[in-house]
C-alpha positions as CSV (number, residue, x, y, z in Angstrom):
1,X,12.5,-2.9,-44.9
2,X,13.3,-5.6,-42.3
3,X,12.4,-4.6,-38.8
4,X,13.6,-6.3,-35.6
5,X,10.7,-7.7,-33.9
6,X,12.9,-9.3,-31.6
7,X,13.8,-6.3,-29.6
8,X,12.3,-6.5,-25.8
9,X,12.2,-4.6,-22.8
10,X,13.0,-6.4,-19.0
11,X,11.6,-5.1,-16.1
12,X,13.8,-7.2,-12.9
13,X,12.2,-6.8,-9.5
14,X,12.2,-8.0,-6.3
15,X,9.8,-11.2,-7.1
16,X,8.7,-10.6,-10.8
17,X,10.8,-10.6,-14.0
18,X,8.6,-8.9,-16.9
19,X,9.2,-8.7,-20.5
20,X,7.3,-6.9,-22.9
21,X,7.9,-7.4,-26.4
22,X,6.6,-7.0,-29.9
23,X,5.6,-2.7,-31.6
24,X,2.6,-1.2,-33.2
25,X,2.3,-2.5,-36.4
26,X,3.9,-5.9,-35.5
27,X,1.7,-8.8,-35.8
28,X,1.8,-8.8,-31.9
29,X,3.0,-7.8,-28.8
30,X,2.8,-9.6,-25.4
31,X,4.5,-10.3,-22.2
32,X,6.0,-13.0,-20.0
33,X,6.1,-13.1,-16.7
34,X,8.3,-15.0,-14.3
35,X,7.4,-15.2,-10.6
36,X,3.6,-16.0,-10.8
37,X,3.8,-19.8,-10.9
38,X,1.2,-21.2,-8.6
39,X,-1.2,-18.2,-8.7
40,X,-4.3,-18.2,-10.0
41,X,-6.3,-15.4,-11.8
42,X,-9.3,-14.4,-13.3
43,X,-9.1,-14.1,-17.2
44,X,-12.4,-12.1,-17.1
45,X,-10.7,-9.6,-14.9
46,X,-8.2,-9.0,-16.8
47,X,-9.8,-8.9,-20.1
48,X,-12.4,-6.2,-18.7
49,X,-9.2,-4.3,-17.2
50,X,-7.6,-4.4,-20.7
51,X,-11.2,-2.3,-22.4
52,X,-10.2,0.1,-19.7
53,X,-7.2,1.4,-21.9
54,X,-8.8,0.2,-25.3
55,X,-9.6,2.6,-27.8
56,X,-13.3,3.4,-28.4
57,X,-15.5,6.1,-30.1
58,X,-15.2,9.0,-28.4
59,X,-13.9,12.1,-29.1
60,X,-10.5,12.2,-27.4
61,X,-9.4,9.0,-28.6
62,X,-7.9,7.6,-31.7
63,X,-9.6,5.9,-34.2
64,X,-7.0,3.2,-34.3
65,X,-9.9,0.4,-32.6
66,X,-8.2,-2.9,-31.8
67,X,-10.2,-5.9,-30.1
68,X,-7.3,-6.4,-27.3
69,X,-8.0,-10.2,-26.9
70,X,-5.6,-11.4,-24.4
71,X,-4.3,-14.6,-25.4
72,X,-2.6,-17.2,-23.6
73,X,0.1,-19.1,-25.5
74,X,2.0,-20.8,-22.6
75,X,2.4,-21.3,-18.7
76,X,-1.3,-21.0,-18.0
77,X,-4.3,-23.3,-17.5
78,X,-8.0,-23.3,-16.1
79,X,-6.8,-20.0,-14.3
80,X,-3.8,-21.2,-12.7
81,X,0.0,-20.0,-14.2
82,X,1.7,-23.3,-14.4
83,X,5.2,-22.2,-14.9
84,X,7.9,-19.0,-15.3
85,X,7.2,-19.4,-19.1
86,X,4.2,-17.5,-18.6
87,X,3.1,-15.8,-22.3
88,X,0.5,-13.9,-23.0
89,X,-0.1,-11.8,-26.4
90,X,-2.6,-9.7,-28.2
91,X,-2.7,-9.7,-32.0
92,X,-2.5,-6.5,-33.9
93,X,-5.1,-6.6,-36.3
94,X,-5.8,-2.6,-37.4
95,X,-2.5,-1.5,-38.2
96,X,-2.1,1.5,-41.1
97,X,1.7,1.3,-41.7
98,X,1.0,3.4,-45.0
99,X,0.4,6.7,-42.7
100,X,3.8,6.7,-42.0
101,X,5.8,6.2,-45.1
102,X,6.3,10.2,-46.0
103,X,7.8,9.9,-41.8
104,X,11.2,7.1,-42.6
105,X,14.3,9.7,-41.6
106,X,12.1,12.9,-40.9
107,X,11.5,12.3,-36.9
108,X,8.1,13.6,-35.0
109,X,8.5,16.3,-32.6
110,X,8.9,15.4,-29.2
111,X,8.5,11.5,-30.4
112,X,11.2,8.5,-29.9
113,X,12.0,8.8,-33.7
114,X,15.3,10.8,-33.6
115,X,16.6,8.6,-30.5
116,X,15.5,5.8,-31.9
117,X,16.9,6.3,-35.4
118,X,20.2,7.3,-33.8
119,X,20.0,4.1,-31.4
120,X,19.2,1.6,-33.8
121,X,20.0,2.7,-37.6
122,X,18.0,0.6,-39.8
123,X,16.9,-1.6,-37.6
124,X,14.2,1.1,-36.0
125,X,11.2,0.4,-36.7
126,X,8.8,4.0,-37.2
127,X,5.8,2.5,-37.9
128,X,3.6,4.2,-34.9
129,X,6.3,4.6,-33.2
130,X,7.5,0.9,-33.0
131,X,8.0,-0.3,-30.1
132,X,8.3,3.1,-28.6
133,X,4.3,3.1,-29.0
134,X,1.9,3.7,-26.4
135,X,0.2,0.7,-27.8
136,X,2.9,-1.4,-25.7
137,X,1.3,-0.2,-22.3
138,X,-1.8,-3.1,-23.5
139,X,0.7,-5.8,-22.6
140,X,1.9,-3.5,-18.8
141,X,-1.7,-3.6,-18.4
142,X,-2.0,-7.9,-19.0
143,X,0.6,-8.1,-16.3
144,X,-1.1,-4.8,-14.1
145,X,-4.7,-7.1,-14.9
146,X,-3.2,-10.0,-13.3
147,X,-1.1,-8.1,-10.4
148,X,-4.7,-6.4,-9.7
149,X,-6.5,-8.8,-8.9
150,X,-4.3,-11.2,-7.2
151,X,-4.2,-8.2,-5.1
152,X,-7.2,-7.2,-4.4
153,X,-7.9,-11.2,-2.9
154,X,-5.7,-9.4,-0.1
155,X,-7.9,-6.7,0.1
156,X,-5.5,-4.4,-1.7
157,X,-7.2,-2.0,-4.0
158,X,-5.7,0.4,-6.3
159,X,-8.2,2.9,-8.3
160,X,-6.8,5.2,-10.3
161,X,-8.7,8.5,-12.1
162,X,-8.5,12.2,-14.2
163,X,-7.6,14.9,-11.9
164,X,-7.1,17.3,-14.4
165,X,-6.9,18.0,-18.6
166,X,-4.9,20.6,-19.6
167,X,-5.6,23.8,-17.5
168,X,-9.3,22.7,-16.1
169,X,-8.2,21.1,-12.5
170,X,-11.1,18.6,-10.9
171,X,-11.0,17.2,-7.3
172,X,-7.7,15.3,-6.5
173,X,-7.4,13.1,-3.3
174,X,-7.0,15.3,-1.5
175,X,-10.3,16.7,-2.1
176,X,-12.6,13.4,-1.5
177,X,-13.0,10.4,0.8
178,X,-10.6,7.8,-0.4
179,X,-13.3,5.0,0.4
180,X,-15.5,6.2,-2.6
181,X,-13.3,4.9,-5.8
182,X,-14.4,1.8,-7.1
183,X,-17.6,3.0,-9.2
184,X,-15.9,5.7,-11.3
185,X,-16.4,5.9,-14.9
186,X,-13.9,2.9,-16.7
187,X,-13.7,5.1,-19.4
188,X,-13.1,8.8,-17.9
189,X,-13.4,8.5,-14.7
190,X,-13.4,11.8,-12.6
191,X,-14.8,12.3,-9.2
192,X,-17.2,15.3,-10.2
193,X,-19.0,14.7,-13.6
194,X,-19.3,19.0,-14.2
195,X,-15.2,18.4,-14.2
196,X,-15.8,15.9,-16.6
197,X,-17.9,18.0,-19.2
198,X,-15.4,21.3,-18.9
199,X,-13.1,18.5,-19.4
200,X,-14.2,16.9,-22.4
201,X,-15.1,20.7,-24.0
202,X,-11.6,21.2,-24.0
203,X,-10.4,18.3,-25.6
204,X,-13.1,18.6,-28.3
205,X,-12.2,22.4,-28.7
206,X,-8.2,21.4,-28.8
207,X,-9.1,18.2,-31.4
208,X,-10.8,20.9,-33.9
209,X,-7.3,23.1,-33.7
210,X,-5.6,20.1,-34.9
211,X,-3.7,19.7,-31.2
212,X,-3.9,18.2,-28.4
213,X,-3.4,18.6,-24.8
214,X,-2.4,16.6,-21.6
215,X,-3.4,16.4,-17.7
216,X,-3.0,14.6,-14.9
217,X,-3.7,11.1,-12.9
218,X,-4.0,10.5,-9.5
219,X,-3.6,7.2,-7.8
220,X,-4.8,5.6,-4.5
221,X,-3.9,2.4,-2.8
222,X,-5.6,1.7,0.5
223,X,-5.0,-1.4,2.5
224,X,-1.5,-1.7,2.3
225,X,0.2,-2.6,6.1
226,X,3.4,-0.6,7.5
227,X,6.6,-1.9,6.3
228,X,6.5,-2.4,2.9
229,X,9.3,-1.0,0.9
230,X,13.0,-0.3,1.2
231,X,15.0,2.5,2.1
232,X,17.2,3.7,-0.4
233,X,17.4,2.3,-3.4
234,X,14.4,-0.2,-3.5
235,X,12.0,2.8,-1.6
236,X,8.5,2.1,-2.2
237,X,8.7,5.3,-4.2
238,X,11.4,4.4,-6.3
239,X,10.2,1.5,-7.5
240,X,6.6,2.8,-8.8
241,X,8.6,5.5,-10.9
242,X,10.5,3.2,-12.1
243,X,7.5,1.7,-14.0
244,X,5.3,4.7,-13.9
245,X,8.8,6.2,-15.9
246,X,7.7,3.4,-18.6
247,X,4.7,4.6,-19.8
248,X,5.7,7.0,-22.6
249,X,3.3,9.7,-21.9
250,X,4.7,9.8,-18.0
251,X,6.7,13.0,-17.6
252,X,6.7,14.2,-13.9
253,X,5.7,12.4,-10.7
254,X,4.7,13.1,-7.0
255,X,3.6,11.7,-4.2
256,X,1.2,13.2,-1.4
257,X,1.5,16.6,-1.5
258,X,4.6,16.5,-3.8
259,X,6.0,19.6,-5.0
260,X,4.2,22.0,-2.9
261,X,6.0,20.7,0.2
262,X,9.2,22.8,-1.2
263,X,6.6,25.9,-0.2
264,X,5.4,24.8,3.1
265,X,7.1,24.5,6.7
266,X,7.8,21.6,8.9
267,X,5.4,22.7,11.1
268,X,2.7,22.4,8.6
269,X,3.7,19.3,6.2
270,X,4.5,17.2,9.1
271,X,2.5,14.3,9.1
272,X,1.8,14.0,12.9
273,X,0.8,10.8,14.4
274,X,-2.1,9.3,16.9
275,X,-3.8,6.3,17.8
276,X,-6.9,5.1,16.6
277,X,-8.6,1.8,18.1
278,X,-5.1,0.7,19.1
279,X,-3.7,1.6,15.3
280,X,-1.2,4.3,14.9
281,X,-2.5,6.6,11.8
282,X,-1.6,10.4,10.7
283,X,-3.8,13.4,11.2
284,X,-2.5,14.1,7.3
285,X,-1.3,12.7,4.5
286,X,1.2,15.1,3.3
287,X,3.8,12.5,2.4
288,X,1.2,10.1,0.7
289,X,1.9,7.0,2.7
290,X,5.2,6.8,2.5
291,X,7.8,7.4,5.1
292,X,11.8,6.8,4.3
293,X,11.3,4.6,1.4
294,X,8.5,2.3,4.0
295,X,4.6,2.2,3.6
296,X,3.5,3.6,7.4
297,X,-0.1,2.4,6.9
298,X,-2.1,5.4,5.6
299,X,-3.3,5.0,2.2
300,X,-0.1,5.2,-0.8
301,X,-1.1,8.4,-2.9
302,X,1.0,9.6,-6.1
303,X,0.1,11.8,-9.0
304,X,1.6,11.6,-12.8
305,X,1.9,14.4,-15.2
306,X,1.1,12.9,-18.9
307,X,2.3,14.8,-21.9
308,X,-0.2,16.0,-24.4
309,X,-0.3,13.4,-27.4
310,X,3.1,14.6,-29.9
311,X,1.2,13.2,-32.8
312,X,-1.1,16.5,-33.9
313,X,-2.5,17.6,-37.4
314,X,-0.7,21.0,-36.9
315,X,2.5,21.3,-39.4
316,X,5.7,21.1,-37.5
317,X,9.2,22.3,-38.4
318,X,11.7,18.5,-38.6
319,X,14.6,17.5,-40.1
320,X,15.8,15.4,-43.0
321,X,18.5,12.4,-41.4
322,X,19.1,11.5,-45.4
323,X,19.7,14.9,-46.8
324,X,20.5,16.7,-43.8
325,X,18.1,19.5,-44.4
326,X,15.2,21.2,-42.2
327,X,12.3,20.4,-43.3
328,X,8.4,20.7,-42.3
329,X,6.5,18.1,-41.3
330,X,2.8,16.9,-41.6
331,X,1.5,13.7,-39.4
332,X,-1.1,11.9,-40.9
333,X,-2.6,8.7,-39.0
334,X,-5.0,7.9,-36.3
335,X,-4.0,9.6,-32.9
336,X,-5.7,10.6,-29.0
337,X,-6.3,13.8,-28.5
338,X,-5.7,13.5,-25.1
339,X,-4.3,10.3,-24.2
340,X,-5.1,10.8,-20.1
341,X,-8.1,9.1,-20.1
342,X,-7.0,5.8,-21.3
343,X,-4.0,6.3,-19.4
344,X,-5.6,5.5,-16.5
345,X,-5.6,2.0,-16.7
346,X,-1.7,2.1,-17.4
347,X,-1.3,3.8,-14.0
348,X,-3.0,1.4,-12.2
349,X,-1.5,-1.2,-14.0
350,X,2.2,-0.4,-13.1
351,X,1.0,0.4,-9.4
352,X,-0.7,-3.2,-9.2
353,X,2.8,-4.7,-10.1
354,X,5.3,-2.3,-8.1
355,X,3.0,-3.5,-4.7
356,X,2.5,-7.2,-5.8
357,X,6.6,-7.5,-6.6
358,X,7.3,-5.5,-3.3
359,X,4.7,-7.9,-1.2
C-alpha cells in the first residue's frame, strides 16, 4: 500500500512557524522552522536534549531503540540558522512494520486508528500509528532543543520532571524549592529517589500484567519578567496548551494549583502581593505565574496529565472497518510501559517554544 508521507502538521505563532512532518515507519521525520534566522545554537545541546526522550533499556520503555541523530539538511551552518528554510530530520532506522499487518481496518483502543482511517481512507498510514506516533514528539523536541537553549542564554530555564505514575504521588512544586532543578535524573527524573523506586515497582508490576499505566509531569520556568503573554486569546496559558495539546499522550492540564482552586475560597487562593528589594512578588503561587493571560514575575508552573500507553499485550474487544464485525484484538510490537518518563523532555520541549515564540 502507498502511504502519504507528505502529510504535515503547522504550528503558526506569534514569531515561529513550525512544521513537523514524516510517521513512524517513514524513512524520516523532521521539522522546519521559520523565524530563527540569525540565531545561533548549540548542536551538542540539542543532541543531548533529544537522549532525554530516546528510548533506552530500561524497563518501562520500548524496545523500539533508535539512534535520534539530528541532522541538518538546510538553513544552518557552523551553529548559526542561515535562513527560514531551516530543516532538520532524523532517519528512522528500527522500524518493524510487520507487527502491524494483522492491525490494517481493525483500530487500537483508545489509538488515532479509527479517526484516522475515517479521516484519511487509504491514505492512513497504521504503521505505529503513522504520523499519529509518539515518535513525532523527537522532531517537537529538535525545535524545543533549540528554543531551550537560546533561552537559557537569557537566563530562562525550564526543567521539567515525574510527579506521579499511576496512583504513587512524589513531591510536586509545590513541595520543593524551585531553585533545585537542574541536576535531576535525564532519564526519570523525580525530586525524591524513594518516589522513584515505588515508582518504577509499579511500572515493572503493571509491564508483567501485560498493561500499562500513566502519571503526571510538572513543569517550572523561572526567570521570566512581568508582561509576557496576551489576554484572551494569545494568554500565556493558552498558548502552552496549545502545544502541550500536541503531544499525544497529553490529556488534561493545569496551572498552579489548578483544579483544586474550584475547592478553595478567595480568601485563600488569592495570590497576595509585597515588595521584595524594590520587586513586587506573591506570598503564593496559587495561580502558577500567570495572571489574566500575563506572566506577573513569579516562576510559570503547569502540570500535564499523560495517558497510560494504549498499546498493551492484554486482548481487547475492536472492530472490523472491512467486514463490519466486532472482533478481538491482540497488539503485538515494541511499546512503553509507561511513556511519562520520556515524556518529560516533550514537556519541556513545547514550553521552551511557547516562551521563545511569546518573547
Amino acid at each position: 500500500m502507498k502511504y502519504n508521507d507528505n502529510q504535515k502538521s503547522v504550528y503558526s505563532g506569534k514569531k515561529l512557524t513550525i512544521t513537523v512532518f514524516g510517521a513512524s515507519h517513514s524513512n524520516e521525520i523532521g521539522v522546519k522552522i521559520k523565524g530563527l534566522k540569525g540565531k545561533t545554537f548549540s548542536e551538542s545541546f540539542v543532541q543531548d536534549f533529544l537522549a532525554k526522550r530516546q528510548a533506552k533499556n530500561f524497563s518501562y520503555s520500548t524496545t523500539r531503540i533508535e539512534s535520534d541523530k539530528v541532522v541538518y539538511k538546510s538553513g544552518f551552518k557552523n551553529g548559526k540558522v542561515t535562513s527560514n528554510n531551516f530543516i532538520a530530520v532524523i532517519y528512522n532506522q528500527n522500524q518493524k512494520s510487520k507487527d502491524y499487518s494483522n492491525l490494517y481496518k481493525i483500530p487500537r483502543p483508545s489509538h488515532a486508528d479509527f479517526v484516522g482511517y475515517s479521516k484519511y481512507k487509504d491514505g492512513f498510514d497504521y504503521r505505529g500509528g503513522g504520523k499519529f506516533s509518539g515518535r513525532l514528539t523527537a522532531p517537537i523536541c529538535i525545535a524545543g532543543g533549540i528554543a531551550k537553549d537560546l533561552l537559557e542564554k537569557k537566563g530562562i530555564k525550564i526543567n521539567a520532571f515525574v510527579s506521579s505514575i499511576g496512583q504513587v504521588n512524589g513531591k510536586t512544586y509545590n513541595d520543593i524549592d524551585l531553585q533545585n532543578l537542574e541536576n535531576l535524573d535525564s532519564n526519570f527524573p523525580v525530586i525524591d529517589q524513594k518516589d522513584k523506586e515505588n515508582m518504577l515497582s509499579l511500572i515493572e508490576s503493571v509491564k508483567k500484567q501485560g498493561d500499562s499505566v500513566g502519571g503526571k509531569i510538572d513543569c517550572v520556568i523561572t526567570g521570566i519578567p512581568v508582561g509576557l503573554g496576551e489576554y484572551m486569546f494569545d494568554s500565556l496559558e493558552g498558548v502552552i496548551s496549545r502545544l502541550a495539546f500536541s503531544v499525544p499522550a497529553v490529556k488534561g492540564i493545569e496551572f498552579g494549583t489548578g483544579f483544586k482552586l474550584s475547592e478553595s475560597f478567595g480568601s485563600i487562593a488569592n495570590d497576595e502581593f509585597y515588595f521584595e528589594n524594590g520587586v513586587v512578588k506573591t506570598k503564593t503561587n496559587n495561580n502558577g505565574g500567570i495572571n489574566g493571560g500575563i506572566s506577573n514575575g513569579m516562576p510559570i508552573m503547569f502540570r500535564v496529565a499523560v495517558k497510560p500507553t494504549p498499546s498493551i499485550l492484554k486482548e481487547q474487544n475492536s472492530v472490523n472497518l472491512q467486514t463490519g464485525e466486532n472482533v478481538k484484538i491482540k497488539i503485538e510490537g515494541r511499546h512503553d510501559a509507561c511513556i511519562v518518563p520520556r515524556a518529560v523532555a516533550v514537556i519541556e520541549a513545547i514550553a521552551s517554544i511557547a516562551i521563545l515564540d511569546l518573547i
